[in-house]
C-alpha positions as CSV (number, residue, x, y, z in Angstrom):
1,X,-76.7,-22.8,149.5
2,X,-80.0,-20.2,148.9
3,X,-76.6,-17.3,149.6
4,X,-74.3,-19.2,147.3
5,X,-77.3,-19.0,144.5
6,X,-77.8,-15.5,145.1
7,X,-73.7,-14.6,145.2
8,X,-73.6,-16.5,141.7
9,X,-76.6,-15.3,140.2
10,X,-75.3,-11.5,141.0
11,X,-71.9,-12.0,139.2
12,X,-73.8,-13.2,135.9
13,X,-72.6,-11.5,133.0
14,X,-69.3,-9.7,134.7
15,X,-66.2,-11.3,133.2
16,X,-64.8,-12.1,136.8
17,X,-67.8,-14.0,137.7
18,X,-67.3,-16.8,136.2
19,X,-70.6,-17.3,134.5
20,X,-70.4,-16.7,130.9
21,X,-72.8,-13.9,130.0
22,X,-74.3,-15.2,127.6
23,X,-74.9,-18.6,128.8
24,X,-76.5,-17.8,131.8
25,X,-80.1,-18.6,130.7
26,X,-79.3,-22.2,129.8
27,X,-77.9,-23.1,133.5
28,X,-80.1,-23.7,136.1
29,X,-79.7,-22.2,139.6
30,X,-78.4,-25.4,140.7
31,X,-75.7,-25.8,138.2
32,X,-74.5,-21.7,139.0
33,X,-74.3,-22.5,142.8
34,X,-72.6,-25.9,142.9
35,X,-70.0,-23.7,140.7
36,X,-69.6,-20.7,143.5
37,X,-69.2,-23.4,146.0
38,X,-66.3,-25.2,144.2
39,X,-64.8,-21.6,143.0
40,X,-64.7,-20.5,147.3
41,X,-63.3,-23.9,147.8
42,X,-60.2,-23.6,145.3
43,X,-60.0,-20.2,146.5
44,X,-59.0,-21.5,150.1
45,X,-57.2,-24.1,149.0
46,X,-54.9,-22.4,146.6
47,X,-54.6,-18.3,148.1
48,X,-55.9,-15.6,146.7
49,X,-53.4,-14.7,144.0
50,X,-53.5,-18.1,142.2
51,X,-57.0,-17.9,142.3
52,X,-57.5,-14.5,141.2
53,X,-54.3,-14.9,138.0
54,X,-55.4,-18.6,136.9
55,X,-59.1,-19.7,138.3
56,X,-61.5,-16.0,138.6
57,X,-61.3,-15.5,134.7
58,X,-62.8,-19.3,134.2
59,X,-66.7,-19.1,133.2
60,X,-69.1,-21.9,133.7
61,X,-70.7,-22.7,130.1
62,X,-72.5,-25.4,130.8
63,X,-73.9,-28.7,132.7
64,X,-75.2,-31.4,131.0
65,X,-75.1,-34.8,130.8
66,X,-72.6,-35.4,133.8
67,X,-70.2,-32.9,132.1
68,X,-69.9,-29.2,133.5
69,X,-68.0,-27.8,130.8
70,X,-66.2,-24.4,131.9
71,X,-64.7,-21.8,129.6
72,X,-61.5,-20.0,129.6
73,X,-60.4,-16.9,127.7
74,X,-56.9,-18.1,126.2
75,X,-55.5,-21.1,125.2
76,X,-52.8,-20.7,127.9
77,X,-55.0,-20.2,131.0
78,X,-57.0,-23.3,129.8
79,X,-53.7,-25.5,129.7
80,X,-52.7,-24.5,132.9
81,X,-56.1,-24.4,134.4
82,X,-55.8,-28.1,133.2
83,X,-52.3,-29.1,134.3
84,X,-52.7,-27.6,137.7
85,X,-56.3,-27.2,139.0
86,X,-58.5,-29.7,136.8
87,X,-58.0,-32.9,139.4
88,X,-59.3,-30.5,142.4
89,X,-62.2,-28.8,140.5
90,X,-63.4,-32.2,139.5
91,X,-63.5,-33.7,142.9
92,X,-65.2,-30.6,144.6
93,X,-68.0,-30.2,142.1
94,X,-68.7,-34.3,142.3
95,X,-68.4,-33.9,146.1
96,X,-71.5,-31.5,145.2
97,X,-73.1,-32.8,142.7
98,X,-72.7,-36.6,142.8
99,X,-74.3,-36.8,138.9
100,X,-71.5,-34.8,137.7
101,X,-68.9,-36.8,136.3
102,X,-66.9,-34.9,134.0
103,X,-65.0,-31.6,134.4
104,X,-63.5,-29.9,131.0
105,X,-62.1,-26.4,130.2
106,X,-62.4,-25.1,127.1
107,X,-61.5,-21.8,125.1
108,X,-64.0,-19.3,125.0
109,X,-64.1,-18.5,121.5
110,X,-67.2,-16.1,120.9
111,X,-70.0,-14.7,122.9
112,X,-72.6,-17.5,122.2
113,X,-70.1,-19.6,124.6
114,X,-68.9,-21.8,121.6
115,X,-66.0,-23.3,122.2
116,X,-62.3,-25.0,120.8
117,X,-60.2,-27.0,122.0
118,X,-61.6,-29.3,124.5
119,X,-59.4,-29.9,127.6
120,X,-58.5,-33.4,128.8
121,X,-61.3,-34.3,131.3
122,X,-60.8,-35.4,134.7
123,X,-62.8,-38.3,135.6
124,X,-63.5,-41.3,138.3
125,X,-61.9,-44.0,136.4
126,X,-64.1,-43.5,133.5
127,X,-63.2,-42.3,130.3
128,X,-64.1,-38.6,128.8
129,X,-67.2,-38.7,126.4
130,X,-66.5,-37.8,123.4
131,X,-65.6,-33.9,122.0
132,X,-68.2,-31.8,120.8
133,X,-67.5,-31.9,117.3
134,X,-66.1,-27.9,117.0
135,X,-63.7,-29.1,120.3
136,X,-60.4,-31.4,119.7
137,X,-58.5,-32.3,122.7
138,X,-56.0,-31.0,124.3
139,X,-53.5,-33.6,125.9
140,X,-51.2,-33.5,128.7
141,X,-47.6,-34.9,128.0
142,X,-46.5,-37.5,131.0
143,X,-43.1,-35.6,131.4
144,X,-44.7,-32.5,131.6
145,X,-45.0,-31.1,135.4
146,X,-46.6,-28.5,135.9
147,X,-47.2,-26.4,132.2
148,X,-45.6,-23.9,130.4
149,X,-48.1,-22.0,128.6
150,X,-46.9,-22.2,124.9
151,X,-49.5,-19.3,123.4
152,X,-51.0,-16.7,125.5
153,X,-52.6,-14.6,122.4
154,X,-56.3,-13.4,123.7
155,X,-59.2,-15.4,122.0
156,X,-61.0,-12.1,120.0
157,X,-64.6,-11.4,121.4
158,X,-64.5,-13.8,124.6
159,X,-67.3,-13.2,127.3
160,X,-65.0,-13.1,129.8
161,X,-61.5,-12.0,129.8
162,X,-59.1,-12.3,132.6
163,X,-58.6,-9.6,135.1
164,X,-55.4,-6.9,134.6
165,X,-53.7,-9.2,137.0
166,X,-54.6,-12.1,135.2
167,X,-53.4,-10.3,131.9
168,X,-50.0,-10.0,133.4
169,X,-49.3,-13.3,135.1
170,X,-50.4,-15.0,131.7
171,X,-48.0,-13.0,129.3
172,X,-45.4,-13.3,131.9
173,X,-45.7,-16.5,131.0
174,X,-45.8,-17.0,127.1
175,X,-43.7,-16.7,124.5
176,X,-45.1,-13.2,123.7
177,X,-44.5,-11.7,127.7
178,X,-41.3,-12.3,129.6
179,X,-40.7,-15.5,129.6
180,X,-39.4,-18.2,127.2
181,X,-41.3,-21.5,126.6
182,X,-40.2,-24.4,128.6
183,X,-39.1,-27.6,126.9
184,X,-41.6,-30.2,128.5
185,X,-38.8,-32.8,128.3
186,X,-36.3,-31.1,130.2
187,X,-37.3,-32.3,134.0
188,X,-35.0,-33.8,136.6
189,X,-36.7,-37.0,136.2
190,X,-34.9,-37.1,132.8
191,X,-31.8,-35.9,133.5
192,X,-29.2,-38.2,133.8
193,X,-26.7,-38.0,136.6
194,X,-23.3,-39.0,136.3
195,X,-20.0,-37.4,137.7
196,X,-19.3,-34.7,135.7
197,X,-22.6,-32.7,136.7
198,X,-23.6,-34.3,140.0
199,X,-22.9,-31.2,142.0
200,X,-25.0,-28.8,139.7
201,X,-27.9,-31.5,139.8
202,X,-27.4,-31.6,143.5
203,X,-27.6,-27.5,143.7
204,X,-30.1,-27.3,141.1
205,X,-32.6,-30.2,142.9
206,X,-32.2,-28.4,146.3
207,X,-32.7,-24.7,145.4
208,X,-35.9,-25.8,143.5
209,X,-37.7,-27.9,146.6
210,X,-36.0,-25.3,148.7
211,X,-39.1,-22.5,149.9
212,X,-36.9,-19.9,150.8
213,X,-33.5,-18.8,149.0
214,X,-30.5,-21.4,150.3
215,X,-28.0,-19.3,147.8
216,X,-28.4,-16.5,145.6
217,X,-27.7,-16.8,142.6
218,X,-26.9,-19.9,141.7
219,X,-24.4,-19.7,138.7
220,X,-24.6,-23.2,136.3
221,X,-21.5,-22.9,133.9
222,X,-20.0,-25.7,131.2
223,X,-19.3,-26.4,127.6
224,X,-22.1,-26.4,125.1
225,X,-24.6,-29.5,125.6
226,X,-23.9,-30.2,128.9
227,X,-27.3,-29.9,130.3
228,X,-27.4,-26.1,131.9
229,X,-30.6,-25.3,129.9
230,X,-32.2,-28.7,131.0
231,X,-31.0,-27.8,134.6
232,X,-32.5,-24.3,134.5
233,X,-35.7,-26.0,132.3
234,X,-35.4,-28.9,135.2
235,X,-36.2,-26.0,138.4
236,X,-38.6,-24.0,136.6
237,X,-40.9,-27.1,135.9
238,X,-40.5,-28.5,139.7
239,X,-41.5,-24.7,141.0
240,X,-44.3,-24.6,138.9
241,X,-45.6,-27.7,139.6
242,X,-44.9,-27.6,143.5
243,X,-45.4,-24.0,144.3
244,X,-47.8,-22.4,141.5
245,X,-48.3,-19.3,143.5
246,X,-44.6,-18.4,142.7
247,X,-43.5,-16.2,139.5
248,X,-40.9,-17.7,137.6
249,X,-39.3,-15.8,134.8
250,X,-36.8,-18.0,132.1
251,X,-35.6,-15.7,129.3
252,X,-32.5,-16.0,127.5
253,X,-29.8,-12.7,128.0
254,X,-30.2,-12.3,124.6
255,X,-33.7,-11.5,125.2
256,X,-33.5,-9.5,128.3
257,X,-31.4,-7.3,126.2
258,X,-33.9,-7.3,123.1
259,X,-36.8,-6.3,126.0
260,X,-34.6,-3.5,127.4
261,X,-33.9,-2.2,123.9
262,X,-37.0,-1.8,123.6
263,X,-38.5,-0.6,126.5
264,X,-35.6,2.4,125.7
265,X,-37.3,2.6,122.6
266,X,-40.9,3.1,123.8
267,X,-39.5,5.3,126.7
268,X,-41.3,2.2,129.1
269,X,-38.6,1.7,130.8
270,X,-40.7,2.1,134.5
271,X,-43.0,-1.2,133.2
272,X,-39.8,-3.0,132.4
273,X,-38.3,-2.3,135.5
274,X,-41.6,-3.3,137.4
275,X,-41.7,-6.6,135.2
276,X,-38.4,-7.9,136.4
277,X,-38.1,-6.9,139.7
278,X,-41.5,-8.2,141.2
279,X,-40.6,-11.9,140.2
280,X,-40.3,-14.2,142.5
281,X,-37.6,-16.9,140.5
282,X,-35.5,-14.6,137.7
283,X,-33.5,-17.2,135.2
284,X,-31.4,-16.3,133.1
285,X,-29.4,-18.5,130.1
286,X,-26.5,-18.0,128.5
287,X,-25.3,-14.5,130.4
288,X,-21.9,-14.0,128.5
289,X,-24.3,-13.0,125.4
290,X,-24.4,-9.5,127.5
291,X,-20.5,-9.0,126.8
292,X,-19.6,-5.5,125.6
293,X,-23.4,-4.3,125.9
294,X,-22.6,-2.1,128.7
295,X,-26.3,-0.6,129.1
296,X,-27.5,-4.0,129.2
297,X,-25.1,-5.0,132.0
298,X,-26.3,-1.9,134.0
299,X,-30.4,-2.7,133.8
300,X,-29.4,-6.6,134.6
301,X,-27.1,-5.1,137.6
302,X,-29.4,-3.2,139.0
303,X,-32.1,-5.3,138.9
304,X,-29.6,-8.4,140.2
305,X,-29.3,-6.3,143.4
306,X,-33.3,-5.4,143.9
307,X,-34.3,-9.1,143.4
308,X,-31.7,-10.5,146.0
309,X,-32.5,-7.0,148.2
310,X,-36.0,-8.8,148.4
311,X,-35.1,-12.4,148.8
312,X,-35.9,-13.5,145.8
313,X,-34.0,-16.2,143.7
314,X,-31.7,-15.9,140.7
315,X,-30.3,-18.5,138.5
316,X,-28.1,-17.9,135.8
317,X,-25.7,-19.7,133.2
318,X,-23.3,-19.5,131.4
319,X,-20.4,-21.2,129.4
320,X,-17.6,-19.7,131.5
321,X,-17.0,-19.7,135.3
322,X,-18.3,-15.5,136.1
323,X,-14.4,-14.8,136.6
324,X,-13.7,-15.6,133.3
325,X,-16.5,-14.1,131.4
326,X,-14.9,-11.3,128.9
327,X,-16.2,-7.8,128.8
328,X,-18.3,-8.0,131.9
329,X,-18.2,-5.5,134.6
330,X,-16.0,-6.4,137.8
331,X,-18.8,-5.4,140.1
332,X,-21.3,-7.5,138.1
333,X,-19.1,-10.4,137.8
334,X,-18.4,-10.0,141.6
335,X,-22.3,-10.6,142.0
336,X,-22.3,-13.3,139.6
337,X,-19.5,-15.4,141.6
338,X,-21.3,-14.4,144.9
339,X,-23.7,-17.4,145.1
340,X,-22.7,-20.9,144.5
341,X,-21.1,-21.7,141.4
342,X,-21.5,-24.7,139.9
343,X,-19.7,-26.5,136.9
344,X,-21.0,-29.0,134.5
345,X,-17.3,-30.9,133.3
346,X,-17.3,-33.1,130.0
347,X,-19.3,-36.0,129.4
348,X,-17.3,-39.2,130.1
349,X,-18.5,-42.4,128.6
350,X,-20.1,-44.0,131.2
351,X,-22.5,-41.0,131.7
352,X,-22.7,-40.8,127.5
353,X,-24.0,-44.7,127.4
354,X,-26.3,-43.9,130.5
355,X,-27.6,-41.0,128.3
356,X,-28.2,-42.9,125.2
357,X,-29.6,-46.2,127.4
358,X,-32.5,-43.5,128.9
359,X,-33.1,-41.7,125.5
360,X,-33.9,-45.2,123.9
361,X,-36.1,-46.7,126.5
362,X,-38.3,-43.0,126.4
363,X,-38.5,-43.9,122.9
364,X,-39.6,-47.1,123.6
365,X,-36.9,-48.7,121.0
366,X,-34.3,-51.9,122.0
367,X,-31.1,-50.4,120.9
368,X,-28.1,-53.3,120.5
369,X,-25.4,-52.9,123.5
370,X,-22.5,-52.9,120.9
371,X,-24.2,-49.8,118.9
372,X,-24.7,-48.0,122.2
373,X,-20.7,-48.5,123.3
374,X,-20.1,-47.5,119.6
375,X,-22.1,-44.3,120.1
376,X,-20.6,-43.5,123.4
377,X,-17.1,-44.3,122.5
378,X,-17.5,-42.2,119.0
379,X,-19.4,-39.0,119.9
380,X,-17.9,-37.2,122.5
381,X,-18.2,-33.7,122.0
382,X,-21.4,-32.8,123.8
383,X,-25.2,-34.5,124.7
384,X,-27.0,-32.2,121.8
385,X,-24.9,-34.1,119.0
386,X,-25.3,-37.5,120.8
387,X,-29.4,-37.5,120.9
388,X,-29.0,-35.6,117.2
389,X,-27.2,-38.9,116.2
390,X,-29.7,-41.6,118.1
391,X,-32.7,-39.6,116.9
392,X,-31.4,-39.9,113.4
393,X,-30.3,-43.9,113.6
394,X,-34.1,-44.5,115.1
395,X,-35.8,-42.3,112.4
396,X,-33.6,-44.1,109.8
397,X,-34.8,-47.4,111.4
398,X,-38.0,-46.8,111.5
399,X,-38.9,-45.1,107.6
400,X,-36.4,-47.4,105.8
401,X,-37.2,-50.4,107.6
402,X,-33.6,-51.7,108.0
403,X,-32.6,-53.2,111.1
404,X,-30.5,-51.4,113.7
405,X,-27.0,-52.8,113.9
406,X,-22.9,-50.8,113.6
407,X,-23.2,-51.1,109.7
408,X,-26.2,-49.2,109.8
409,X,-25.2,-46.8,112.0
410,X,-21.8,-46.2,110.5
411,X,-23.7,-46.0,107.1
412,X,-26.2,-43.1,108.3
413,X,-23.7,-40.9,110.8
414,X,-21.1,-41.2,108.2
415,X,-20.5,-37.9,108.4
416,X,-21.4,-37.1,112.2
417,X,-18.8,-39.8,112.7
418,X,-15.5,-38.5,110.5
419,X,-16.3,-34.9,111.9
420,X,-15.8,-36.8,115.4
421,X,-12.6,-38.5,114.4
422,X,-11.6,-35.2,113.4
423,X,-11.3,-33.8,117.2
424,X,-8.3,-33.6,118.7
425,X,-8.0,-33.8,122.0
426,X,-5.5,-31.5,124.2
427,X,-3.2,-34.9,125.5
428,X,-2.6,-34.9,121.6
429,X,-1.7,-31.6,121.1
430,X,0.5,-32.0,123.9
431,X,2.2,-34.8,122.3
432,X,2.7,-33.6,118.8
433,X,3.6,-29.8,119.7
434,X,6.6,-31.9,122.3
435,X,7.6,-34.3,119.3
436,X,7.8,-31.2,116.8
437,X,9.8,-29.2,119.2
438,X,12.0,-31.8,120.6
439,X,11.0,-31.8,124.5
440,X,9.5,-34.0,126.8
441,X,5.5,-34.6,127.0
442,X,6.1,-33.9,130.7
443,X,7.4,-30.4,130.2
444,X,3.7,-29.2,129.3
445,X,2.9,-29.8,132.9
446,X,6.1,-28.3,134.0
447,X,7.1,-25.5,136.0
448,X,10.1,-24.8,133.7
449,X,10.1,-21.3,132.1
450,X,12.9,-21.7,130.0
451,X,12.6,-20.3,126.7
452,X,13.2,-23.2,124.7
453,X,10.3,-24.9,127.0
454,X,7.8,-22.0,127.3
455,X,7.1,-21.5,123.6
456,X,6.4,-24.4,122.6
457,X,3.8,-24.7,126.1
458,X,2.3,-21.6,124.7
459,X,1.8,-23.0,121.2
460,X,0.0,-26.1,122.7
461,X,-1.9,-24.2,124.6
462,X,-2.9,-21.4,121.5
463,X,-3.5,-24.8,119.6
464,X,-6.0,-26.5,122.3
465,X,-7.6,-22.9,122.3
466,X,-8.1,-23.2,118.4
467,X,-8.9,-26.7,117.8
468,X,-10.6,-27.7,120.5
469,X,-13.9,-26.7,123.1
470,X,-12.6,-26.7,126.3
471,X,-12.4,-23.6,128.5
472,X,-9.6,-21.7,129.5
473,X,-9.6,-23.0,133.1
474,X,-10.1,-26.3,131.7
475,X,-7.1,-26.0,129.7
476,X,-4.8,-24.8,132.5
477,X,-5.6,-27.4,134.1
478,X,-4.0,-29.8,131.5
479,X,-1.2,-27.8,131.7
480,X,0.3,-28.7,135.0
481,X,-3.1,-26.7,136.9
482,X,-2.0,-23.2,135.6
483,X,-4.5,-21.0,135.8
484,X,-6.7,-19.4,133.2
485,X,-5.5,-15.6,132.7
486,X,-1.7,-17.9,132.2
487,X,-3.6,-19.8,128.9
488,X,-5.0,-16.4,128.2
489,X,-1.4,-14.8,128.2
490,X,-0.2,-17.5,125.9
491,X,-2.8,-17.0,123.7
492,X,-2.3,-13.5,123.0
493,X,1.5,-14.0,122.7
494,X,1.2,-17.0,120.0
495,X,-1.2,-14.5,118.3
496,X,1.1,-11.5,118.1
497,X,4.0,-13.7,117.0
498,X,1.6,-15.4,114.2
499,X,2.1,-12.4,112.4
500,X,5.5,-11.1,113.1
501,X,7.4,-14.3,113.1
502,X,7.3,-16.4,110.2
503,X,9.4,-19.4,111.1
504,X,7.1,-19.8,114.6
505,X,4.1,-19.0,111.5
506,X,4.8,-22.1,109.9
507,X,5.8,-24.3,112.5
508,X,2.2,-23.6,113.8
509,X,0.1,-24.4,110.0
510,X,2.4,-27.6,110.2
511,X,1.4,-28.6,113.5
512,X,-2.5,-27.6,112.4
513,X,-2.2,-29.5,109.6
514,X,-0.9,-32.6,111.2
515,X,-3.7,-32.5,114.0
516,X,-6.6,-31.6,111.7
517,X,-6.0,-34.4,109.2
């Protein structure tokens, strides 16, 4: 212990020594020891990078009243100290120190170790004393494993600031560095798993308990609202939570790009470069955002192949399968296909009423069966608009006062609900563009290529392009299982006619009309 004392009492006033410089005087030797012990203890429990990014830069402030009270320099390495470490620090120091109760972390807000922003404590049953009055607490959402740091802005004038390393893992982490914030809600315990995305929950569950790489990348692609973002949201927060020493990176394409702009901009293009190719888990949303922006597509390219050159993992998304994505590179949609590809189909009703039946209970609100089969059976176009339209009928509910029942709902989602009725699906396309032309229903699925049969195939299928959200591949497979460059073809050929032939013109506005009213 006499070592211990004299290791601590050495590393007073450095800002990786976790004393606080200027609160030194006010902790006894006792105090400063006990905290050396517990900091060697997390060191061989968690490694020495996690140790030296998240737990080094913490400062011991104080020790008083069964409360050792430590001090971190942002508000992102306290919350993740919190989420991750607190439970561990607070059973080593009470392992050596029996009258210490309490464990909190706090921002470091000055030199004279004042503090804001109290953490939650961990504690033996008990509950936290109160907050000093300058500290308000910091609570720990109950879907929220493992924490994405939601501001990593330095506190100005703390006593002890992280190390470079620290620096990086931290902004790698917040809003301001690499990655994008995590949406606490999105985990696989509340996803909901039906039919239509089964396979991608399956892929998605295995590659994030996985330790090495079982297939690289994994490719999520579906409609908008399907649940890709919660999927990618989903492995991130299991990672984090169950493997804390890896680097996980979750950016939007659209913000790759803006960081390469920039790094072109600042000629720092070596830092960007070093940034996303020492991560262990790259992920990245919404790829087709990259179309046409063929500098981008090179960087992303090159730094595909040095991430899976090192074994690390890459998940992507997107709204299209990678051999349908337009304006992409062949050789980078080659490497985008080379993984496992998974697709996220429609939402059918049974997984819509399972949705809405696990969004009411979170919310701790009894929703009648008969407006839940309303909902289900009503809004169909993606999982976004359904939760828009339960938030709204419980919000309703609960400012107005009025009871939950199918008037109510049809009263408030009036408009949600026309726009609904308003879809069209393909079947009906089908069935109007057969009646208008005079052929069979069945010849959509055909393979006749007569004339007098192919046109008015490729009208449905310009129409179902137009007025509906399905894919191209989704599409062609209404149509008999053609495949998607065939929809594409037709497309292009409905289009050139639009403007050249005026009788196939109006035959088209008729059949729109019809459809959209």
């Amino acid at each position: 212990m006499q070592h211990a004392v004299r290791d601590a009492q050495s590393a007073l006033g450095q800002s990786s020594g976790g004393i606080a410089g200027d609160q030194h005087a006010a902790l006894d030797d006792h105090a400063v020891a006990t905290w050396q012990v517990v900091r060697e203890k997390l060191r061989a429990e968690f490694g020495a990078t996690a140790y030296r990014y998240w737990l080094e830069p913490v400062a011991l402030i104080a020790v008083e009243a069964g409360v050792a009270r430590l001090g971190a320099p942002t508000r992102a390495m306290r919350d993740w100290v919190t989420q991750h470490y607190l439970d561990r620090i607070q059973k080593f120091w009470h392992a050596e120190d029996s009258d210490v109760h309490f464990v909190e972390v706090n921002i470091v807000s000055g030199a004279n170790g004042s503090t804001q922003g109290a953490s939650k404590s961990a504690s033996n049953g008990a509950s936290s004393p109160a907050p000093t009055s300058n500290a308000a607490p910091a609570t720990r959402s109950k879907s929220s494993r493992g924490s994405e740091v939601q501001d990593a802005n330095v506190v100005a004038d703390a006593p002890c600031q992280p190390t470079a390393a620290g620096r990086t893992a931290i902004a790698s982490m917040s809003d301001d560095g690499i990655s994008a914030a995590l949406d606490p809600r999105y985990t696989f315990d509340n996803f909901v798993l039906g039919k239509p995305n089964e396979f991608a929950y399956a892929a998605a569950r295995r590659l994030a308990e996985a330790e090495s790489v079982p297939f690289n990348p994994l490719f999520l692609y579906g409609g908008v609202g399907l649940g890709k973002t919660h999927l990618m949201h989903a492995i991130a927060w299991h990672i984090r939570r169950t493997q804390p020493h890896r680097t996980v990176i979750y950016l939007s394409a659209e913000k790759f790009m803006y960081r390469f702009i920039r790094a072109l901009r600042d000629k720092n293009t070596v830092d960007f470069k070093d940034q996303f190719r020492s991560v262990d888990v790259l992920m990245v949303d919404d790829v087709q955002f990259i179309s046409g922006k063929d500098s981008t597509q090179e960087e992303f390219f090159h730094t595909f192949n040095a991430l899976v050159d090192q074994g690390r993992q890459i998940i992507v998304s997107a709204d299209k399968s990678p051999s349908d994505l337009e304006d992409i590179e062949e050789r980078l949609r080659s490497r985008l296909g080379s993984g496992l590809v998974a697709d996220i189909h429609a939402t059918t009703y049974e997984l819509r009423l399972g949705i809405l039946e696990a969004k009411a209970e979170r919310q701790g609100v009894e929703l009648p069966q008969r407006v839940m089969e309303f909902l289900a059976h009503k809004i169909t176009a993606n999982v976004r608009e359904l939760e828009g339209a339960l938030n709204r009928v419980i919000a309703h509910s609960q400012l107005v006062g009025r009871e939950i029942g199918l008037e109510m709902v049809q009263d408030v989602l009036h408009d949600v609900l026309r726009a609904s009725e308003r879809r069209v699906s393909i079947e009906e396309i089908q069935k109007r563009v057969a009646e208008h032309f005079n052929i069979k229903v069945s010849d959509m699925h055909s393979a006749r290529r007569a004339r007098a049969v192919a046109r008015p195939r490729q009208v449905a299928m310009y129409l179902s392009k137009q007025l509906t959200t399905h894919s191209l591949p989704e599409i062609g497979r209404k149509f008999g299982g053609r495949d998607h460059t065939t929809v594409m073809h037709a497309v292009r050929k409905i289009e050139e006619l639009h403007g050249t032939d005026p009788s196939l013109c109006e035959d088209i506005d008729l059949l729109r009309r019809m459809l959209e009213s």
